[in-house]
N, C-alpha and C positions, 0 to 999 in steps of 0.2 A: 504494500500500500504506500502511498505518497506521505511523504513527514509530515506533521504536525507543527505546526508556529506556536511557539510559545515564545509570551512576553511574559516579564522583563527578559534580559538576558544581565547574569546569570539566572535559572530560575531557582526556584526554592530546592532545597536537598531534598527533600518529601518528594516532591512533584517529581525530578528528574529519577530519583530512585525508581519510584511507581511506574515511570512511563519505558524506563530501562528491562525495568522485572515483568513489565506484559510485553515486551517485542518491540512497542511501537519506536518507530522512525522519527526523529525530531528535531527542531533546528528552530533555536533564541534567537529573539532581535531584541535590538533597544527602542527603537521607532520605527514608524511609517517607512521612513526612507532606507531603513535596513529592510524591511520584507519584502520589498519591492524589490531590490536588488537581491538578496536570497531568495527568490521565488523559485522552485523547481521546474524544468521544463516541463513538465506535467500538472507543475499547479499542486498547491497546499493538499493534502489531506484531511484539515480541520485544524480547528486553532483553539487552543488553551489559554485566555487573559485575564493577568492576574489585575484587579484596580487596587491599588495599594495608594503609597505617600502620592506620587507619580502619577492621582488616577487622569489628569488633564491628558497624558502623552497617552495614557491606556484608551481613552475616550476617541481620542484622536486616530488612532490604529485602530479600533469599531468601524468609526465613519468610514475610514477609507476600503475598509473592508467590506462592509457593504455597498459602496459607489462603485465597486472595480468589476470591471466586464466580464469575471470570471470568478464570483462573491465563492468565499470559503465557506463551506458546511461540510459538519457542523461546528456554531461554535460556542466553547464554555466558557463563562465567566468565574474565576474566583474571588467573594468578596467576604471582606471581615463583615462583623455583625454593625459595627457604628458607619459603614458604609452603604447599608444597604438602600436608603434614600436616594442615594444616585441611581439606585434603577429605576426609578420612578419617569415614567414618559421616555423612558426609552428600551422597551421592551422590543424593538425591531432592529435592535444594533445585537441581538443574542439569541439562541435558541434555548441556552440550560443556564442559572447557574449553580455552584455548591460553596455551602460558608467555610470559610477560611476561619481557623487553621480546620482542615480535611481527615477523614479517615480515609485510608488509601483505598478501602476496601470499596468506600462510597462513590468517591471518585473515578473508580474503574467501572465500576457498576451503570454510576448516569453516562459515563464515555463510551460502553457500548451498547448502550441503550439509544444515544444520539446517533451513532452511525446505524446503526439498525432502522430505528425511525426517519432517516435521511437518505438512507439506501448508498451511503457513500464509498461502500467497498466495504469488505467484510474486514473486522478488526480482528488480532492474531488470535489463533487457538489456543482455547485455555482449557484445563479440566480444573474444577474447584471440586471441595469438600471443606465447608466450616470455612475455615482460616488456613487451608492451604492453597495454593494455586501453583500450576502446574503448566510453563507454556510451552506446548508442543512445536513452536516453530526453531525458539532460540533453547530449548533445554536447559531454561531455569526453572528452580523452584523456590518458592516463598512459604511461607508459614508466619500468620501475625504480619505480613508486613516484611517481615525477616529473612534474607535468602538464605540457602541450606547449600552449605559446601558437599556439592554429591558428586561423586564416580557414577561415570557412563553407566553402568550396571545397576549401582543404585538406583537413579533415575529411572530406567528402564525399570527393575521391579515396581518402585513405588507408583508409578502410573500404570501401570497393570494391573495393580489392586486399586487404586483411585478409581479407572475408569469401570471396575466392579466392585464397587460397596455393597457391602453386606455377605458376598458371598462366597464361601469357605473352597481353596483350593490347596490340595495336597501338595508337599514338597515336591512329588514328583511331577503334576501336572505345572509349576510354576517353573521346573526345572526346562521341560518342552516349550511351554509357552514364554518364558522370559530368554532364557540361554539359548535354546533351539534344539532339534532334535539329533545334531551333529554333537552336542560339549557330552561332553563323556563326565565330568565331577561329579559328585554325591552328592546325596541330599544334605550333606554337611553346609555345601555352600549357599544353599538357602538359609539354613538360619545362624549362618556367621553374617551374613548381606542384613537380613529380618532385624538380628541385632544392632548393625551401625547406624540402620537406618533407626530404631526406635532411640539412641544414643542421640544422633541428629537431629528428629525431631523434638528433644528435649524433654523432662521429665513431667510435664502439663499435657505433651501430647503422643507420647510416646504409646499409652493406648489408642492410639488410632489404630495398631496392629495389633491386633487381638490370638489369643493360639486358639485353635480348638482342638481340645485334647484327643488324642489319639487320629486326628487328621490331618491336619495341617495347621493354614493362616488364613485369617479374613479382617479385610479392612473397612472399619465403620462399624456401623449397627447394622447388625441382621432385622428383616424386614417386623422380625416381629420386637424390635429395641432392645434387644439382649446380643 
């Protein structure tokens, strides 16, 4: 997908984290006359502006975003809570916004909700569960917000049971389905993997891996909550 304009440049640590840990493509300006000239030959993918001290220049980079022959959507505003008066009468310079300071989780949430509702190109693959996220294009993983230092293998397991919650796969069958039916290792190395990963995900969420006795592993809650 085409990057994203975020103002100010630099942006917040929150924000560039967040937009790092889903995929997306992105590129700060300080004003009008920086996006103009970073404009991609394909044109914005949508725009993240933050109104902060600065909101005159932010207001200013609105307008012109909506006058340009080729208007960016969608676009999000961030604004603090004593700012929020400035939206008033100008509800056509924005399509979203969300209050500053943000949870990441909220923010990801209304940003692909806006390209969804805008039909702008699809935003990267994700798998969630709770507070994990999982993106299938760049091979990271978050938790809370928080990236998870994982090995390729890792990775690979934990989205294999991510994208099946609740339901219970034996060492051998994760062994086929994760490793492939050529790796020859034991069932040892499933649950020395089972283990770093419940270490990784930290001791709050480390059940997320659950054992079920005498069979394997299943991650989440089985359909009936247990």
């Amino acid at each position: 997908m085409e990057p994203l304009l975020i103002y100010p440049d630099p942006p917040q640590a929150e924000l560039a984290r967040m937009l790092d840990l889903g995929g997306y493509s992105w590129k700060a300006v300080s004003d009008e006359r920086a996006a103009t000239s970073a404009t991609p030959d394909d044109g914005w993918g949508g725009a993240i502006i933050a109104i902060g001290e600065d909101s005159e220049t932010a207001w200013a980079l609105l307008r012109a975003i909506r006058r340009a022959d080729a208007p960016i959507e969608p676009l999000l505003l961030l604004v603090g809570g004593n700012r929020l008066d400035e939206l008033e009468l100008r509800d056509e310079l924005y399509d979203d916004f969300c209050l500053d300071p943000f949870h990441p989780r909220e923010l990801e949430a209304r940003l692909r909700h806006l390209f969804w509702r805008a039909g702008a190109g699809a935003a990267p693959e994700l798998v969630e569960y709770g507070s994990l996220i999982l993106n299938l294009e760049t091979y990271q993983a978050a938790i809370e917000g928080e990236p998870l230092d994982l090995t390729y293998m890792e990775y690979e397991l934990l989205k294999f049971l991510a994208q099946h919650p609740g339901k219970v796969f034996t060492r051998e069958t994760l062994l086929s389905r994760v490793w492939g039916y050529e790796y020859y290792g034991g069932a040892r190395t499933v649950d020395v993997h089972i283990r770093r990963l419940r270490a990784k995900l930290g001791e709050e969420h480390a059940n997320l891996i659950s054992t079920v006795r005498s069979v394997g592993y299943r991650f989440g809650q089985s359909r009936w909550g247990v």
